[in-house]
N, C-alpha and C positions, 0 to 999 in steps of 0.2 A: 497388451502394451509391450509387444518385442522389443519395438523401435526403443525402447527407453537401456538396454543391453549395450547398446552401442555411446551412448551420450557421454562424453569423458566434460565437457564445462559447460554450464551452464550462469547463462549471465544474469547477475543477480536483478529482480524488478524493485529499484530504489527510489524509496520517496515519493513524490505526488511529480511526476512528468520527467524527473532526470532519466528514468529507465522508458522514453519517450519508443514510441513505434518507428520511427531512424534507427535509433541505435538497435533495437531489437533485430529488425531486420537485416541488416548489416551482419550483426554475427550469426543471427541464423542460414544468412548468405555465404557465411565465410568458410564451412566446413560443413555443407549437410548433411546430416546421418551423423555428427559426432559435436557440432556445438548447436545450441538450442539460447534463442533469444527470448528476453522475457521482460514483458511491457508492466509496467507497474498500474496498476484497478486504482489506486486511490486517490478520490476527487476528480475524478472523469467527467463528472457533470458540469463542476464547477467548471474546468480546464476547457470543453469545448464551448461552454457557453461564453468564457471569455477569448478565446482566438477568435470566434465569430465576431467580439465587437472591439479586436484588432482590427479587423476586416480580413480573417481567413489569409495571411500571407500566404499564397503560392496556390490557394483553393482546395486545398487538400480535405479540406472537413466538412464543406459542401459538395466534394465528390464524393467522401465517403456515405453523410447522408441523404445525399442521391440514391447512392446502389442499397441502401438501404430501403427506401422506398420502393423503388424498383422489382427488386428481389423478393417483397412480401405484398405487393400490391397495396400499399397503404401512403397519407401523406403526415407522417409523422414527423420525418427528419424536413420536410417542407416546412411546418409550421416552426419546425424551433432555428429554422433559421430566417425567417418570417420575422420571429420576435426579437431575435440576438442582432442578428447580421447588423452592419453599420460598413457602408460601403466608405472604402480607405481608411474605415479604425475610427477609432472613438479620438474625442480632440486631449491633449496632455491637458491634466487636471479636471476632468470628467471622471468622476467615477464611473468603474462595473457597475452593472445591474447584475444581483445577485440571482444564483440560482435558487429556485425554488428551494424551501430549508426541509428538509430529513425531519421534520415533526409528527410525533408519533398522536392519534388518536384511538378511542374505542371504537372498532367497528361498528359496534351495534349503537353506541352514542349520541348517533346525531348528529355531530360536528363537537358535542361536547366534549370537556377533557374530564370529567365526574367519573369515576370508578364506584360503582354501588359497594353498601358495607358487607355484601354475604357475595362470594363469589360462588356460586355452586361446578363451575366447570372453567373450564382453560380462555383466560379473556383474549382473544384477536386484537390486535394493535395494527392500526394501516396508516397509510401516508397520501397524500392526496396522490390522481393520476396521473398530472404532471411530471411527479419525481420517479415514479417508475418508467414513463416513457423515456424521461433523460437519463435517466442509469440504463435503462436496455442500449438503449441507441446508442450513446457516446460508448460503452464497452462493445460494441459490435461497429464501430468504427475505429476504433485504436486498433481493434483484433484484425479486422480488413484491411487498412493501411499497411499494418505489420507485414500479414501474410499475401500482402499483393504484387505479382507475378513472380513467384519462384516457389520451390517446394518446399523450405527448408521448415524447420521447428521453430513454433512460438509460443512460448506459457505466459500466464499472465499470474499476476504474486497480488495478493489482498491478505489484510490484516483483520484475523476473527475479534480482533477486540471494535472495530468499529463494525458492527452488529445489521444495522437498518436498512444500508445499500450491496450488501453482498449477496443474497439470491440473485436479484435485477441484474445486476452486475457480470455473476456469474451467466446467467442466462445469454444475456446480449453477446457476450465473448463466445460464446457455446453454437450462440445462432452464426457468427462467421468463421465459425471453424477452430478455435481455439482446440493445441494441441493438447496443453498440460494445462493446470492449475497449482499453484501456490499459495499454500496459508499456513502465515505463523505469526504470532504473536497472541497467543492462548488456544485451548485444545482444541483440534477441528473435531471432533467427536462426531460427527453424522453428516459430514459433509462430501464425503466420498461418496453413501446413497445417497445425498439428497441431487449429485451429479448424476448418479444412472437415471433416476426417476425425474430430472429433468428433459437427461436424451431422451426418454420414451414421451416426454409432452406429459410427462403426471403432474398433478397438484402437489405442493411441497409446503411445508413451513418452517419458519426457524424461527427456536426459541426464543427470548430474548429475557438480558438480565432487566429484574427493575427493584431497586431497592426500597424495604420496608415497608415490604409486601407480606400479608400475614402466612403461616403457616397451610400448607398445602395450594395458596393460591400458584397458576401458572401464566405465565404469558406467551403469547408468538405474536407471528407477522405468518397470513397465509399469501400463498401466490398459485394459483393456478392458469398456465400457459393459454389453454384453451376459453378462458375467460377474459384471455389480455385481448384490445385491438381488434373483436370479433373473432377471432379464433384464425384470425389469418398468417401468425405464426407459427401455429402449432400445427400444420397442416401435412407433417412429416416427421418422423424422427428426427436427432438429431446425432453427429459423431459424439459418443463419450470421451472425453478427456481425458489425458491420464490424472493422478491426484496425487501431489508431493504434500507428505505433512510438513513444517517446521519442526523442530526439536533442537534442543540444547543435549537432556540430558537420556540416557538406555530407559527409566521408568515411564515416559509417556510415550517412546518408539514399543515399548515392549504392553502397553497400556491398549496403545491402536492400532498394534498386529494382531491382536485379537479381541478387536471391536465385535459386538453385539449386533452390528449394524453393520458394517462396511469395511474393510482396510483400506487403508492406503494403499497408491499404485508402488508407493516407495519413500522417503523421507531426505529433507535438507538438517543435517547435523551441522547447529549453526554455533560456533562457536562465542564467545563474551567478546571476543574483539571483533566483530562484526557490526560494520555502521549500521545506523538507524536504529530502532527498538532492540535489546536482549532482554535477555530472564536475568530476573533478578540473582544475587548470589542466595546460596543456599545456607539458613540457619538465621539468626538474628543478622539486621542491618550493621556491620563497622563499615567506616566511613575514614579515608586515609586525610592525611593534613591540606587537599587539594577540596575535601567534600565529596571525594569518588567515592562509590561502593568499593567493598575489595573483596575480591573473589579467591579459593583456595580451592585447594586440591579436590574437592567434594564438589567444584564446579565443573570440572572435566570430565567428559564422556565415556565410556566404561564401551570402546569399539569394539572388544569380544562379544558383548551380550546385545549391542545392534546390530553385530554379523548375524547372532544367532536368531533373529526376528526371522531373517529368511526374506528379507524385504532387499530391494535395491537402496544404495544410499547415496550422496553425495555428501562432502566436507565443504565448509564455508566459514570464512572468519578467518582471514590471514594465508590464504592458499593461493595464491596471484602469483604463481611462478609455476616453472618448469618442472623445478625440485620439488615443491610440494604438491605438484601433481603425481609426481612419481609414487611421494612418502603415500598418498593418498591410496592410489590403487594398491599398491604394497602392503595398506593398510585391510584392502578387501571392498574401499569405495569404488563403485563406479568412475568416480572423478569429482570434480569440484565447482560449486559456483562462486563465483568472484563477481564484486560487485566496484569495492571503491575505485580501481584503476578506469574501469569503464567510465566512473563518474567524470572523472576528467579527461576524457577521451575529446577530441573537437565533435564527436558524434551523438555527444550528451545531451538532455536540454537544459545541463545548466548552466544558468547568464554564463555570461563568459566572464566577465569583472571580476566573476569570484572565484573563474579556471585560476583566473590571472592572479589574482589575489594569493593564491594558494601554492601557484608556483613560483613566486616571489618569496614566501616564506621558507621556501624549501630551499631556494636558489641562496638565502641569506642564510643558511647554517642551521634553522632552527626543527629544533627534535620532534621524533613522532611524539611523544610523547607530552611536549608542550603545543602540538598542533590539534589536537585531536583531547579532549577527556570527555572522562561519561559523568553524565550529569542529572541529576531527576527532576528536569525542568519540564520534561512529560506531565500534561494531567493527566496519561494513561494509568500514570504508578510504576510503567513500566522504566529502568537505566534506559539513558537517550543520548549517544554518541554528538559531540557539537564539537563542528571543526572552529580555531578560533581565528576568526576574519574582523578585522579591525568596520564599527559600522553596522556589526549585525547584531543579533539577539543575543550571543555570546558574548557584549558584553556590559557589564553592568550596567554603565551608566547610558545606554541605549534601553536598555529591560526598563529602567527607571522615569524614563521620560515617556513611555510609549504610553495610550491612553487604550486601558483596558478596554476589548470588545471580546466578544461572542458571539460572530454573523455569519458562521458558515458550520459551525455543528457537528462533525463529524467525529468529536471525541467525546462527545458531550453522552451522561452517563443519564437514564432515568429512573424517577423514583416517586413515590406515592408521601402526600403530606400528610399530615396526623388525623386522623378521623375528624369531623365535622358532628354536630350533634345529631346528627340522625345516621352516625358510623361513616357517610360517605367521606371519600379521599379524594384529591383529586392529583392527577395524574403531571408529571412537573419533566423539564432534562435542566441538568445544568454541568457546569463544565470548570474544574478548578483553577484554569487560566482567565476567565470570564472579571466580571468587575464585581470586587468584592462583594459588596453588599447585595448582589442578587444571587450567587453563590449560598452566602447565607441564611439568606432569606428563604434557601429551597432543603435547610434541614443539612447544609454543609456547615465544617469544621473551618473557623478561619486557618487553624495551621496550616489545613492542606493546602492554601492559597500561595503559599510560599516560595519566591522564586519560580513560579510556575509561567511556561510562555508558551503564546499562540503558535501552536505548530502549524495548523490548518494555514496562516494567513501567511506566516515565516516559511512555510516549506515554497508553497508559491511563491512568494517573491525570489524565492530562490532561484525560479528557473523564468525569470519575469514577466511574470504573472500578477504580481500583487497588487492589491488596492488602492487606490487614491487616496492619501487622508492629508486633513490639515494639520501644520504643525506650525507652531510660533516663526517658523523659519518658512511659511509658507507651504504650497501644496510638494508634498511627494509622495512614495512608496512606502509602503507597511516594512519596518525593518525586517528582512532575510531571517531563517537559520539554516544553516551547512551544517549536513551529517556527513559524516566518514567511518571509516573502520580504523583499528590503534595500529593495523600493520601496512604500513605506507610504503614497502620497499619499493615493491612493483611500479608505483609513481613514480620512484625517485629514478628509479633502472631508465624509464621507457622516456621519460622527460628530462634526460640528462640533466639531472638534480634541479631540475623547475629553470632548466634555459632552451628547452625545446615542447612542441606542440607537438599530440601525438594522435591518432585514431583509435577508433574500433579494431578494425583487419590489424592493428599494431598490436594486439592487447593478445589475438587471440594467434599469432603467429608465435610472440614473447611466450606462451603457456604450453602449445600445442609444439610448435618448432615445424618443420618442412612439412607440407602436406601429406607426402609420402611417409611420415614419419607415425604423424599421426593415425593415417587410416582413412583419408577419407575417402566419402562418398559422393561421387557425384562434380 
């Protein structure tokens, strides 16, 4: 992994479509050999299934899975555009059709969800083959699109706490070439092997949590390449990727430098002010007069002792400048990923409304600090950065009116019910944004139900995508939510305090400065 010696920013893969295959490639465009683009994995499935019954604006997603087909001899990206597609778009006030749902069953089952009372070995949990073909495919088409005509760097960023679609996922990405990989948001602990042993076409599985599960029982999800599709994938190796862990703090860099299994190619030291998901603070939860967690001196990174990992690193969380590029490699980083200034780049996917929204905020005087707080509106458990846009899930009295649902799953946690009189369990997910009573009803706590809001459904509308629903006010969109990160200078710099539009090539000129300055390549 030489190429990764040279990579001084790295752009951050945010949210579900904002870190869109545009903007990736664009900055992977912008400086190759020193900035690296990187497309965000989460809800791929859901995101092409739905631009297909926009009617694919511009055809970009019927070319990609075209060369999909093509390139494996198969008609898979044929049929799910067969099913989706909707020539000139779906009509206003139509709902999506949803993607197939991430529901977990026993292999050996039947189709039941019954877990027997004695487990004697590691139960296989699988998904029907529908969702594996749309997660291989839709991430081997954002990766294609990304990396289509130029040579520069593309990683793609997934979150290990959503569990069910990230082999698939990773897989698909891997089969068009993906350079890097990214994951944070809990330990990647075998996911660097479980990339070797994909490039070679091995069978792989990953764990999976299920809660209230007895003593010594195990679960996965198996996958093996050469069982998918006929074997008409796996008919070659594949490039290995390099593998960046996430990290907050030196004890899980210092944890997975000397993995049992795999290291990492290198690690994103991501700092609390960093939109979208962080680590929690460290020690009991206090909670400032806003409802924020407050984070202390025991939440900062200890960069002596992740130099001394021996691993390559990059800084993340507040580093969207020149200077803190600098403080950065000064520091012994390689460089830095930067995410929020990209977000509102014109090169983003998100709505524009809410570019606009946000730079009207800024443009009226109002502080990072009132724009942005962290919040644990996550059913992940995980603080959840929420920019505040007047309209959207951020604010109460929008959270309050919206009619709980649960229809796209991907935060959703499983877990086994109380034994049945012949010890059987049966097998349950449920999700603490979800509608109370069925929450409940699966062995959950109402407190956790608490201010809790649909990310899945909020992050899509975000970049507008979102569902149709009804409201007393008649048909519209599923309320938004807008992440950021708490250090907004870089916005404020490049958008002359929210009264100009800016780019990609803007963001990474602002960090880097003259080409020749930087080093590039190419």
């Amino acid at each position: 992994m030489d190429f990764l010696k040279n990579i001084q920013l790295i752009q951050g893969g945010m949210g579900v479509y904002v870190s869109n295959w545009r903007l990736a490639k664009t900055v992977a465009m912008a400086r190759p050999g020193v900035t690296v683009g990187a497309i965000s994995g989460t809800a791929l499935d859901v995101v092409y299934v739905r631009l297909l019954q926009l009617g694919d604006p511009g055809g970009h997603v019927r070319r990609a899975l075209a060369a999909f087909d093509a390139q494996f001899d198969v008609e898979i990206g044929k049929k799910i555009c067969e099913h989706y597609f909707i020539e000139g778009g779906k009509a206003p006030g139509v709902r999506f059709k949803n993607a197939p749902a991430q529901v977990v069953r026993p292999q050996n089952g039947g189709g039941s969800m019954v877990i027997s009372a004695k487990q004697d070995e590691p139960t296989a949990l699988v998904m029907d083959d529908k969702v594996y073909e749309l997660l291989i495919v839709s991430a081997f088409a954002e990766t294609w699109l990304a990396k289509e005509g130029h040579n520069g760097k593309i990683f793609v960023n997934f979150m290990k706490k959503i569990e069910l679609p990230l082999m698939h996922a990773m897989y698909g990405a891997m089969l068009a070439g993906v350079d890097g990989i990214i994951v944070g948001a809990g330990n990647p602990e075998g996911l660097p092997a479980m990339c070797s042993r994909l490039a070679r076409q091995e069978a792989v599985k990953n764990d999976l949590l299920v809660l209230y599960r007895e003593a010594g029982e195990h679960f996965y999800m198996p996958f093996d390449p050469k069982q998918f599709a006929g074997g008409k994938l796996a008919e070659k190796p594949l490039q290995r990727p390099a593998f960046l862990a996430i990290a907050s703090l030196e004890n899980l860099v210092e944890g997975l430098a000397h993995s049992p299994t795999e290291a990492p190619d290198g690690f994103v030291i991501e700092h609390h002010t960093a939109g979208g998901h962080n680590a929690g603070p460290q020690g009991p939860l206090v909670k400032d007069s806003l409802g924020q967690p407050i984070y202390g001196a025991e939440d900062e990174p200890d960069l002596g002792a992740i130099r001394a990992a021996g691993l390559p690193f990059w800084l993340a969380g507040g580093y969207g400048s020149r200077e803190k590029l600098k403080q950065a490699r000064a520091a012994g980083a390689n460089g830095v990923q930067v995410g929020s200034v990209f977000a509102l780049a014109e090169d983003s996917g998100l709505k524009a409304s809410y570019r606009t929204a946000i730079f009207d905020k800024i443009k009226r005087g109002v502080k990072d600090d009132e724009l942005v707080q962290t919040t644990l509106f996550s059913p992940t458990g995980y603080p959840f950065k929420v920019a505040q846009v007047e309209d959207t899930l951020a604010e109460e009295k929008v959270y309050n009116v919206r009619r709980r649902v649960c229809d796209i799953h991907l935060l959703q946690q499983r877990g086994l019910s109380k034994p049945a009189a012949d010890g059987s369990r049966r097998l349950f997910q449920r999700c603490e944004a979800a509608p109370i009573k069925d929450y409940v009803s699966k062995r959950g706590l109402l407190m956790n139900t608490k201010e809790k809001r649909c990310l899945c459904n909020g992050l899509l509308s975000g970049v507008g995508l979102g569902q149709t629903i009804l409201t007393d006010e008649g048909w519209t969109e599923e309320p938004a939510i807008i992440t950021l990160g708490n250090e907004l200078e870089g916005i404020r710099r490049l958008s002359r305090q929210g009264q100009s539009i800016y780019w990609a090539r803007d963001v990474v000129n602002d960090i880097l400065g003259e080409e020749s300055e930087a080093g590039a390549q190419g």
